[in-house]
C-alpha positions as CSV (number, residue, x, y, z in Angstrom):
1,X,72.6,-18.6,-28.0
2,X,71.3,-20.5,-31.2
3,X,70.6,-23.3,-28.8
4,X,69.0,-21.6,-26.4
5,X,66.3,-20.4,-29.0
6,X,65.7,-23.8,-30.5
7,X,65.2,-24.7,-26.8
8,X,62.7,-22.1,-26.0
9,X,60.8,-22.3,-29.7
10,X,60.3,-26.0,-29.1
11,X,59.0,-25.1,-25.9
12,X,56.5,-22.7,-26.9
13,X,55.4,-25.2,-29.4
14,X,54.8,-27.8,-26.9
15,X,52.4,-25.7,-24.6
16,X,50.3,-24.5,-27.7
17,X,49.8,-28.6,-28.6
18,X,48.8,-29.3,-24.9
19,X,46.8,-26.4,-25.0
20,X,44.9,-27.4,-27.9
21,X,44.4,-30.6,-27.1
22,X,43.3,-30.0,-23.2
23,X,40.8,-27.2,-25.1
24,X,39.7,-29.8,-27.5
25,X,39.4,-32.5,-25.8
26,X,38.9,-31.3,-21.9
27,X,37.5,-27.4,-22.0
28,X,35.4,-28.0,-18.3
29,X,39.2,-28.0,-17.2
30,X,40.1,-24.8,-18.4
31,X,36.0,-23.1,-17.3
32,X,37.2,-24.0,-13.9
33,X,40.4,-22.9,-13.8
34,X,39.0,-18.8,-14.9
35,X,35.6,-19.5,-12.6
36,X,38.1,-19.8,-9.9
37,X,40.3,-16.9,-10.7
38,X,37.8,-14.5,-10.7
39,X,35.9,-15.0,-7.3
40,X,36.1,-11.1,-6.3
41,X,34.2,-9.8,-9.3
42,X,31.9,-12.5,-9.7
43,X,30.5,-11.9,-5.7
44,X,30.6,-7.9,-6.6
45,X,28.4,-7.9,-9.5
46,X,25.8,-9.8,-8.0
47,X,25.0,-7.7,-5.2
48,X,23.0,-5.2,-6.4
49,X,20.5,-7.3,-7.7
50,X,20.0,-10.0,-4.3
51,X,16.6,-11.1,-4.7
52,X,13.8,-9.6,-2.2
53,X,13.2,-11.9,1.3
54,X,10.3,-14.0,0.2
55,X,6.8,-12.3,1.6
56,X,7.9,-8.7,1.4
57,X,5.6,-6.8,-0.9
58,X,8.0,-4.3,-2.9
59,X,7.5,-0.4,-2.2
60,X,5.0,0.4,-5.0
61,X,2.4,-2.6,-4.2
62,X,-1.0,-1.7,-3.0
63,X,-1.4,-5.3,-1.3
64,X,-2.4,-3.7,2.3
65,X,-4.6,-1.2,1.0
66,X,-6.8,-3.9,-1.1
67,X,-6.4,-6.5,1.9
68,X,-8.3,-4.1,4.6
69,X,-10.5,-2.6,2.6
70,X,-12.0,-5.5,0.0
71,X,-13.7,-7.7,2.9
72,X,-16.4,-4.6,3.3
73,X,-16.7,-4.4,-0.5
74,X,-19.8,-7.0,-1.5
75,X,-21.5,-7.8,-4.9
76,X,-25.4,-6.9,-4.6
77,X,-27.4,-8.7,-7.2
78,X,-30.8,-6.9,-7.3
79,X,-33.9,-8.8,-9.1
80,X,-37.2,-7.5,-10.3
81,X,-40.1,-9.7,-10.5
82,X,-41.9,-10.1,-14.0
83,X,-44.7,-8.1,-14.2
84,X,-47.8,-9.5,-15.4
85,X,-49.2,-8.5,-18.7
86,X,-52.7,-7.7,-19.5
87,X,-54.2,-10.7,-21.4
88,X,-56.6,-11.5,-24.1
89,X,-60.0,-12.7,-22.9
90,X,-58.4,-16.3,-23.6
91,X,-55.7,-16.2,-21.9
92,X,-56.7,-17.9,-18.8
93,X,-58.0,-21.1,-21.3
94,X,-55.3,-24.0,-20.7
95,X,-56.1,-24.7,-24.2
96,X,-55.3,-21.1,-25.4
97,X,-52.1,-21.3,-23.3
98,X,-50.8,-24.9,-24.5
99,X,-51.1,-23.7,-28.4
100,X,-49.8,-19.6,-27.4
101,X,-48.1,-20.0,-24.1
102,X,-49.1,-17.9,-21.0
103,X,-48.6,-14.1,-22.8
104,X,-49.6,-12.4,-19.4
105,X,-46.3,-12.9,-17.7
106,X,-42.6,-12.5,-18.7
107,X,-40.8,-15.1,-19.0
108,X,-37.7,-14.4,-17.2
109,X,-37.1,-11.7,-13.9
110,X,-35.4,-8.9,-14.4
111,X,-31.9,-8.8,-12.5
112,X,-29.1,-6.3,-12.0
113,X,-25.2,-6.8,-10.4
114,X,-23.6,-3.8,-8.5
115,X,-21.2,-2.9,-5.6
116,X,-21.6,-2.1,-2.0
117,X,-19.4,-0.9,0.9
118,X,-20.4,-2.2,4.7
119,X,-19.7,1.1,6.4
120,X,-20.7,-0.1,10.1
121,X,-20.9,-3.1,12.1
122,X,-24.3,-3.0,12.4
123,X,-24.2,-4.1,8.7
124,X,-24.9,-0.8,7.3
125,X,-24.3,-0.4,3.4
126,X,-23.6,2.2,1.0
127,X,-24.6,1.8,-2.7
128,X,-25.9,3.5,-5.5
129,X,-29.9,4.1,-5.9
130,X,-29.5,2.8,-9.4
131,X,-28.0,-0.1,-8.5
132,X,-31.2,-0.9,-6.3
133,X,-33.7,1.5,-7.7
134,X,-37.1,-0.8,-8.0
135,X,-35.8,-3.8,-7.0
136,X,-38.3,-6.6,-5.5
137,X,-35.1,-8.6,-3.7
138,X,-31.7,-7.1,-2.9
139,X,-28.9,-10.3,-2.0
140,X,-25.3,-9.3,-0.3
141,X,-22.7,-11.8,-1.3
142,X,-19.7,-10.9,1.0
143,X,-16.0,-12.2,-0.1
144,X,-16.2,-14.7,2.8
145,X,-19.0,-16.3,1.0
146,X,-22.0,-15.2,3.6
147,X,-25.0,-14.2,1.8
148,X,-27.9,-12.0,3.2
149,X,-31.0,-10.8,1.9
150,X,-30.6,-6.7,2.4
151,X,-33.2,-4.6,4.1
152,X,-33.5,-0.9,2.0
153,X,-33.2,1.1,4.5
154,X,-33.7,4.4,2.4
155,X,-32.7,6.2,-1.3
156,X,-31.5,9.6,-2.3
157,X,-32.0,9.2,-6.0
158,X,-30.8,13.5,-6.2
159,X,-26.9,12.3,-5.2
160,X,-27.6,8.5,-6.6
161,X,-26.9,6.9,-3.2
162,X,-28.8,4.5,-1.3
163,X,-28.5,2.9,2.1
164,X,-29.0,-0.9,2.9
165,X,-29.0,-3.1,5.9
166,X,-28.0,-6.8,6.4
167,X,-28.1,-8.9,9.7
168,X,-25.0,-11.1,9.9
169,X,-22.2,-11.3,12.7
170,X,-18.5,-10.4,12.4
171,X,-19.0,-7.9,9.4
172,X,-16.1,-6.9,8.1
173,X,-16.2,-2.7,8.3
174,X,-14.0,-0.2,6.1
175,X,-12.9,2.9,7.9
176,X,-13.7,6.4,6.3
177,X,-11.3,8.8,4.7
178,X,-10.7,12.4,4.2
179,X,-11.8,13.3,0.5
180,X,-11.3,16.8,1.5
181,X,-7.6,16.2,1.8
182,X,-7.8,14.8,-1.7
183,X,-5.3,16.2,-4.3
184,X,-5.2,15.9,-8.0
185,X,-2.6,12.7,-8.4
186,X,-3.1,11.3,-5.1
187,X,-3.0,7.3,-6.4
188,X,-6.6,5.6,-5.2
189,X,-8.0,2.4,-6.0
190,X,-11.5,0.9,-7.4
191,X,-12.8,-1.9,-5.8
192,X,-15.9,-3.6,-7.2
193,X,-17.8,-6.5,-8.9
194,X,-17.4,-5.5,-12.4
195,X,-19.8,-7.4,-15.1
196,X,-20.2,-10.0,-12.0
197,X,-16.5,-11.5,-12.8
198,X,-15.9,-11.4,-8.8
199,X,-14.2,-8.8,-6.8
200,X,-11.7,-6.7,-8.6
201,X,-9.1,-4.4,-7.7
202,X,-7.7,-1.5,-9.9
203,X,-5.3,1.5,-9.0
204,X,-5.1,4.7,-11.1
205,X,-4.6,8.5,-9.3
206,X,-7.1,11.0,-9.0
207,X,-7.9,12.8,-12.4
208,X,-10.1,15.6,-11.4
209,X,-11.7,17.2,-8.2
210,X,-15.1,18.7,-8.0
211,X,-16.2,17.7,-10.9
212,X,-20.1,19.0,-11.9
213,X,-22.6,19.7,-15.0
214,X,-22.2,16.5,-15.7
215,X,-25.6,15.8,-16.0
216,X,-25.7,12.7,-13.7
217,X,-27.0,13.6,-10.7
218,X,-29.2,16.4,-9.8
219,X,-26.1,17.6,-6.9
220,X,-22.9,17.1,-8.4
221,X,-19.4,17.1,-7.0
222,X,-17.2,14.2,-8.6
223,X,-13.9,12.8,-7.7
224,X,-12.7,11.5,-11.1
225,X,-10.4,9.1,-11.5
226,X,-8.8,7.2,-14.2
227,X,-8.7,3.8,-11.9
228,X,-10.7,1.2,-14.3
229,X,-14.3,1.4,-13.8
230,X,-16.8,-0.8,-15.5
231,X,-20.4,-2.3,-15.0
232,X,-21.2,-3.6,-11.9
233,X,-18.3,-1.5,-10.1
234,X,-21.3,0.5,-9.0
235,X,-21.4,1.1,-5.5
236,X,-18.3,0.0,-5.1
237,X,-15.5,1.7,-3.2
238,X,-13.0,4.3,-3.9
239,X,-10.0,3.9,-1.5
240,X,-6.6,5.7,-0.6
241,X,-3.2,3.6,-0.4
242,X,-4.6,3.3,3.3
243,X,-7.8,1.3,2.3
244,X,-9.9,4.6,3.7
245,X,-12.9,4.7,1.9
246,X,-13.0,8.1,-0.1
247,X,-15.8,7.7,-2.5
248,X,-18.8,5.7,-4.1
249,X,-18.4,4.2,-7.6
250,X,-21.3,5.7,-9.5
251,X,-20.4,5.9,-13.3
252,X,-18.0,6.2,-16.4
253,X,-17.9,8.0,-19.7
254,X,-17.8,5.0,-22.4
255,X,-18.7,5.1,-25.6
256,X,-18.3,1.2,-25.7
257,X,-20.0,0.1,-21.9
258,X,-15.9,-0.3,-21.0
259,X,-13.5,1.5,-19.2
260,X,-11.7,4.6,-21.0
261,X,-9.9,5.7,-17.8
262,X,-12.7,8.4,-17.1
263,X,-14.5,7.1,-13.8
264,X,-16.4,9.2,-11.3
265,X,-16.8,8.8,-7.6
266,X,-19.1,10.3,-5.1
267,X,-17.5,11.8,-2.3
268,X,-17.2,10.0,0.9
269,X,-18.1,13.7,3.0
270,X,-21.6,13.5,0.5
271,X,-22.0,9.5,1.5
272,X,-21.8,10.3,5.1
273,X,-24.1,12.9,5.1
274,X,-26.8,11.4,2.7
275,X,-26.4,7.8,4.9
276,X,-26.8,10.0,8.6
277,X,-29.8,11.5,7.1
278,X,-32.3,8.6,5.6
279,X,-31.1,6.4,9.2
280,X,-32.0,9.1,11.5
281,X,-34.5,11.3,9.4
282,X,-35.4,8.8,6.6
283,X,-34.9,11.4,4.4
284,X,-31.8,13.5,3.5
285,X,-32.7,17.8,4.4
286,X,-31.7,19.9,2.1
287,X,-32.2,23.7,1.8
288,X,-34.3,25.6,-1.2
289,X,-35.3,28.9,-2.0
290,X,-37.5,28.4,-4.9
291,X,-35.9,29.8,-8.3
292,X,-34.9,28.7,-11.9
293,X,-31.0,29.1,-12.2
294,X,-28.8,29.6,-15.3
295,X,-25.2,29.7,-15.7
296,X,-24.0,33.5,-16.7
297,X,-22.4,33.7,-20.1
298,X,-20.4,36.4,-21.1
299,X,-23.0,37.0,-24.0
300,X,-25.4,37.4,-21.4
301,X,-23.8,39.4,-19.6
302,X,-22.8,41.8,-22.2
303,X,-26.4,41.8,-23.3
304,X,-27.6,42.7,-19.8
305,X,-25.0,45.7,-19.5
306,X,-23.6,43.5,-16.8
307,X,-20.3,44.5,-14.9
308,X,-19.8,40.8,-14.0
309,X,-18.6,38.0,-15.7
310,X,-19.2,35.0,-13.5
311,X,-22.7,33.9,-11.6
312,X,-26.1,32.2,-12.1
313,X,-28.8,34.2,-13.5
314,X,-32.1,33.8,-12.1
315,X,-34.6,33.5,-15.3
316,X,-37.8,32.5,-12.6
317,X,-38.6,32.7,-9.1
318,X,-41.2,30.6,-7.6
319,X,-44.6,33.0,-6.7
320,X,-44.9,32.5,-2.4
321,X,-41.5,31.0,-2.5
322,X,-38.4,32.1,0.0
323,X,-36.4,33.5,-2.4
324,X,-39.7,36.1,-3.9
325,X,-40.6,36.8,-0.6
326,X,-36.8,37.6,0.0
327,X,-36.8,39.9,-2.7
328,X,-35.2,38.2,-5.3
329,X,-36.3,38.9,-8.9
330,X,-35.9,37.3,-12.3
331,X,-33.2,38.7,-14.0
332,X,-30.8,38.9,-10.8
333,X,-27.4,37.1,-10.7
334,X,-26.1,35.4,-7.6
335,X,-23.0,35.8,-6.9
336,X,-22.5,34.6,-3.1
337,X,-24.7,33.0,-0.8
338,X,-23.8,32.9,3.0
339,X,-20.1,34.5,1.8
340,X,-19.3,31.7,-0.4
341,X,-19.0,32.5,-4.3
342,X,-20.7,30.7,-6.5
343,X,-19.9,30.6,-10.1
344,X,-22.0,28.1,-11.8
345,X,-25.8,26.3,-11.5
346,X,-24.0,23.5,-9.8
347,X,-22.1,25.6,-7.3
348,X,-25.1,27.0,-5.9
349,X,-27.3,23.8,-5.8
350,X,-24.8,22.7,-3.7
351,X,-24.5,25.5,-1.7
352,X,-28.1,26.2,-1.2
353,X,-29.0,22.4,-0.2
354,X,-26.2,22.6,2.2
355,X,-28.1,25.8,4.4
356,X,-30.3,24.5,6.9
357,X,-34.1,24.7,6.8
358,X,-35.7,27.7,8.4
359,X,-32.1,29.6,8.8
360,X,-31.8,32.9,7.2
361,X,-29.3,33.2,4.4
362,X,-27.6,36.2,3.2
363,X,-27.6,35.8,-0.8
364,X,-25.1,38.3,-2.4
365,X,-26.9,39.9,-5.9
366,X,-25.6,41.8,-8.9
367,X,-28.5,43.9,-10.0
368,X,-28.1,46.1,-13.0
369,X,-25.4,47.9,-11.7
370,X,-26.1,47.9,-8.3
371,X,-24.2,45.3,-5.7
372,X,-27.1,44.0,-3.0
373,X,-27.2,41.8,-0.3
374,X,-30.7,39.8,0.2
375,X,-31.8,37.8,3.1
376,X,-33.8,34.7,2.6
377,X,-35.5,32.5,4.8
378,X,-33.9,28.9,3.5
379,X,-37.4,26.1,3.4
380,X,-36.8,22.0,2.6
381,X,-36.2,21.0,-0.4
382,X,-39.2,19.5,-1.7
383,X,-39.4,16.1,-3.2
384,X,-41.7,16.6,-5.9
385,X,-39.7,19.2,-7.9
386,X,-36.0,17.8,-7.9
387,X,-35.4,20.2,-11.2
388,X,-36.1,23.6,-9.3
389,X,-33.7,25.4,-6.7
């Protein structure tokens, strides 16, 4: 027994030398050896994680929606000629002008970058009026590279929109969207020229619908966003995860020129009708019956002995205008018009532009304490007095 230990001890003493040295001296040997010995689990764990087929765009990319809609997005530079300052008496003298310089000119034009969207094949734009507004030269740049000179077809400086027109072949066109259907957190993306860097692409969801009293635009009714926005986005296109066009770029709250993730969008539905209007019309029609609106407090209200809480009070109405010889009087509050409530100043601009000239509109009225029902003969809007409804 004795020897039988003394066998097995010497043994066990060999294997831990040869083990030691192989380790020592030979360690790949024994990394094989365990690579091999573990082929079932090594295959297992790497499953999961097999890496994508190369070309296939993961689920939460927005590739397709920026490849079909970008070609119809262009950069519009806008330039403004100097205008010519009124001179001394000298200042035609080549003399006066070598020592002084030529003081009845500016030296440089005046230029501006924005966004448009080519909403037909006939080379039809979209853009904002600002973007154009007094411009002596509009130029397209389209991502192919093709330049045009654009034609200004016509401006509704009320919504901020304007229409263009350029005459080139092929032109890419972006299809047109449902921003009725929008909901708040739908994901949408901004596509633009921002500070002239070349087309960008951004993605954010939709913040806020119907947004108004803004102060922008004389009819309000903003998709707002949180997609980055910034200086020469413009014009540009709001799009779904489809590429439809929803909206029209138009402006940000900054308090630094840049992006803070608040962004507003003109609604495609407003583009559309705006666009039909100054290519068939050269105008856009809008309904107006004449009176000086003001949102209804409830301090008003409770001054006036009101029963209501929510309306627009009407502190003027235009002499000869629809809504006097309708009936209505200063110091009513409208509260419907055509069955629709209204709420707010914006609410009924926007309802009363949308009623067509010469139709008769029933407008809903809380007098005093009495409910009434007053029908107005709707005029056009006129031009000259954007501020009164």
């Amino acid at each position: 027994m004795r020897k039988t230990w003394l066998v097995f001890s010497q043994a066990v003493t060999v294997a831990v030398a040869v083990l030691f040295v192989v380790s020592t001296l030979k360690p790949e040997w024994l990394q094989r050896k365990s690579s091999a010995a573990l082929p079932t689990q090594s295959a297992t764990a790497t499953l999961p994680i097999q890496p994508a087929a190369l070309g296939t765009a993961p689920a939460t990319s927005y590739s397709g929606a920026a490849r079909r809609a970008s070609p119809a997005v262009v950069s519009i530079t806008a330039s403004k000629a100097p205008e010519r300052r009124p001179g001394s008496p000298r200042s035609d003298d080549p003399v006066f002008q070598f020592f002084f310089g030529d003081r009845s000119r500016q030296s440089e034009p005046q230029v501006g970058l924005g966004s448009g969207v080519i909403v037909s094949s006939d080379g039809y734009l979209l853009t904002n009026n600002h973007v154009i507004e007094g411009a002596d030269d509009v130029e397209v740049m389209l991502t192919d590279g093709r330049q045009a000179r654009a034609k200004l077809v016509g401006t509704d400086p009320e919504s901020d929109l304007a229409v263009l027109k350029i005459e080139l072949d092929r032109l890419p066109v972006i299809a047109f969207g449902d921003a009725d259907q929008l909901q708040v957190g739908d994901v949408v993306l901004a596509i633009g020229n921002p500070f002239g860097v070349g087309q960008t692409v951004t993605s954010g969801i939709v913040s806020a619908l119907g947004r108004n009293q803004l102060g922008i635009n004389t009819f309000e009714n903003f998709i707002q966003t949180d997609a980055a926005i910034n200086p020469g986005n413009s014009g540009g296109a709001l799009v779904d995860t489809n590429g439809a066009l929803l909206g029209i770029n138009t402006a940000i709250y900054s308090r630094t020129g840049g992006s803070l993730g608040i962004g507003f969008a003109i609604p495609v539905s407003t583009a559309r009708q705006v666009m039909d209007g100054l290519i068939k019309e050269g105008q856009v029609t809008r309904g107006w019956i004449g009176v000086e609106p003001r949102d209804l407090t409830p301090e008003i209200a409770q001054t006036l002995n009101l029963p209501i809480k929510q309306g627009v009070l009407i502190t003027g109405v235009l002499q000869s205008g629809p809504a006097s010889a309708g009936g209505l009087r200063p110091g009513d509050v409208v509260v419907k018009i055509a069955g629709a409530p209204v709420a707010n100043t914006s609410q009924l601009l926007n309802a009363v532009a949308a009623l067509k000239p010469q139709a008769v509109a029933v407008i809903g009225v809380q007098r005093g304490n009495k409910t009434l029902d007053v029908d107005v003969t709707v005029a056009q809007r006129p031009k000259a007095k954007p501020l009164r409804q």
